[in-house]
VMD Tcl script that draws the C-alpha trace (Angstrom):
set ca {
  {0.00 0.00 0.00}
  {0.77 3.21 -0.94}
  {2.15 6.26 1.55}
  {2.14 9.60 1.14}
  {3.81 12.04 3.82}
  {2.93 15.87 4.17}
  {5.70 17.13 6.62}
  {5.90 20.44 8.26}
  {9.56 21.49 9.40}
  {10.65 24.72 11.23}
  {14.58 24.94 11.96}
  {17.67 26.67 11.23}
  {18.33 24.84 7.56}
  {15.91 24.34 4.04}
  {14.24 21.05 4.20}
  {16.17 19.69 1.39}
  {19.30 19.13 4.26}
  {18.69 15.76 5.72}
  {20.86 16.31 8.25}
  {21.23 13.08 11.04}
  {18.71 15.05 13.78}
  {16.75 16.62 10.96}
  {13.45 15.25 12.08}
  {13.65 16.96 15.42}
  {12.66 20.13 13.52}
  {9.22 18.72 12.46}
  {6.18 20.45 13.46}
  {3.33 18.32 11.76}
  {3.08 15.46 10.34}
  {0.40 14.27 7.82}
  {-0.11 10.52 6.56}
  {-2.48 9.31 3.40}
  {-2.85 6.45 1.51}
  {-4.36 8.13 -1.04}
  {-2.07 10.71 -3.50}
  {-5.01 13.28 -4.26}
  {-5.40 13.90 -0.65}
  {-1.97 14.24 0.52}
  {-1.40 16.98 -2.47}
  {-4.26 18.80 -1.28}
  {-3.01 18.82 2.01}
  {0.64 19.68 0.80}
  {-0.82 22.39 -1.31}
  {-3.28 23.48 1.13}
  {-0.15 24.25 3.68}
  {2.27 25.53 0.79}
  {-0.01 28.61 -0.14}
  {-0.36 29.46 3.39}
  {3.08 29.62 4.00}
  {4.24 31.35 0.98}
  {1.29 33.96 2.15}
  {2.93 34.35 5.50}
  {6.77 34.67 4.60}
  {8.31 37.02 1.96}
  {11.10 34.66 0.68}
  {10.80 31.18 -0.83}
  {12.60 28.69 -2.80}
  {11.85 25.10 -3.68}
  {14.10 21.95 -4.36}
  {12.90 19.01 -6.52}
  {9.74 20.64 -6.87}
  {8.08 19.85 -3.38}
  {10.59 20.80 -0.44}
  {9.42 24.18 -0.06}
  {11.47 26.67 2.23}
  {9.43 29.79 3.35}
  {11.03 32.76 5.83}
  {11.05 35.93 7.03}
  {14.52 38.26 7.66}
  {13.44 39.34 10.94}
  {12.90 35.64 12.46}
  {15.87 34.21 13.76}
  {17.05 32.12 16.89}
  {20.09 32.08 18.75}
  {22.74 29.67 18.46}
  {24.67 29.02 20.71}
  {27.55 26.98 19.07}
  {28.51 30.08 16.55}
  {27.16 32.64 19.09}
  {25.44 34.52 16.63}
  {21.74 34.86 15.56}
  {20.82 32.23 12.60}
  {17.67 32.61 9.95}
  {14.38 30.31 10.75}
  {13.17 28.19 8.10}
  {9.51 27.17 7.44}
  {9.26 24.31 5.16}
  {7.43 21.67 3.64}
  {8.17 18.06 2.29}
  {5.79 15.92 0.77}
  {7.07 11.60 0.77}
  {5.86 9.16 -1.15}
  {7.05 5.72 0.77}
  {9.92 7.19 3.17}
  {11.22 8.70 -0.27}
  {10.74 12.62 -1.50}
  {7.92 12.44 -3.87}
  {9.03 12.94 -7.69}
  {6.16 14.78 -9.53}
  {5.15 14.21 -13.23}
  {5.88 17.08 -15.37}
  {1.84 16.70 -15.78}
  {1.71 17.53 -11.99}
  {4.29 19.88 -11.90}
  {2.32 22.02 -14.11}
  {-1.04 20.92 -12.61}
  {-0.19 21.13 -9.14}
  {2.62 22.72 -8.59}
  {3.12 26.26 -10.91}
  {1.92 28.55 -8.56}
  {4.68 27.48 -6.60}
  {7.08 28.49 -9.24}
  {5.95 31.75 -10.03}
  {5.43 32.75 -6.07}
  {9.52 31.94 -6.17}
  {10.47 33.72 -8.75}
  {8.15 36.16 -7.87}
  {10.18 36.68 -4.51}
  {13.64 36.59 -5.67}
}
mol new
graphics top color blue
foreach p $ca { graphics top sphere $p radius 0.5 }
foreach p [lrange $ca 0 end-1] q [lrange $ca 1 end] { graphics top cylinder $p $q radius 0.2 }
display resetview
């Protein structure tokens, strides 16, 4: 059977950095078994967060990273203030879901021109 995983990240790094401890940065976590669901859920939490933040780029079409200048943490290690990413990642079996092109322009072309909209 089928999975599909909408993940919701907030952290110091894109979501396209699988770091070792990168899944202590996740904030929600979505499962489906059906594809047309978890894209409308992915989707459905994309446009809100490239409503929110002014800046956002995208990797392999669906890790989305969304932020704001002014919202940073602290880190400790290089004592200095570090940018907070938003993102999102949508999974298809424990894998990053690959698109069609057909989907790509279907599902995901707003996504495009929001990022080159805010670059």
């Amino acid at each position: 059977m089928e999975e599909f995983q909408v993940i919701k990240t907030k952290g110091e790094y894109e979501p396209w950095w699988f770091f070792e401890d990168w899944q202590s940065d996740i904030e929600a976590s979505f499962t489906y078994t059906e594809k047309t669901e978890a894209m409308t859920k992915y989707l459905e939490m994309a446009r809100e967060l490239v409503e929110t933040y002014p800046h956002h780029a995208a990797k392999k079409t669906v890790l989305l990273a969304t932020w704001s200048e002014d919202e940073t943490q602290y880190c400790e290690e290089c004592d200095d203030d570090i940018q907070t990413f938003h993102g999102l990642i949508l999974f298809q079996n424990g894998e990053v879901y690959e698109p069609t092109t057909e989907e790509k322009v279907l599902y995901f072309s707003f996504l495009e021109r929001e990022i080159e909209e805010s670059t």
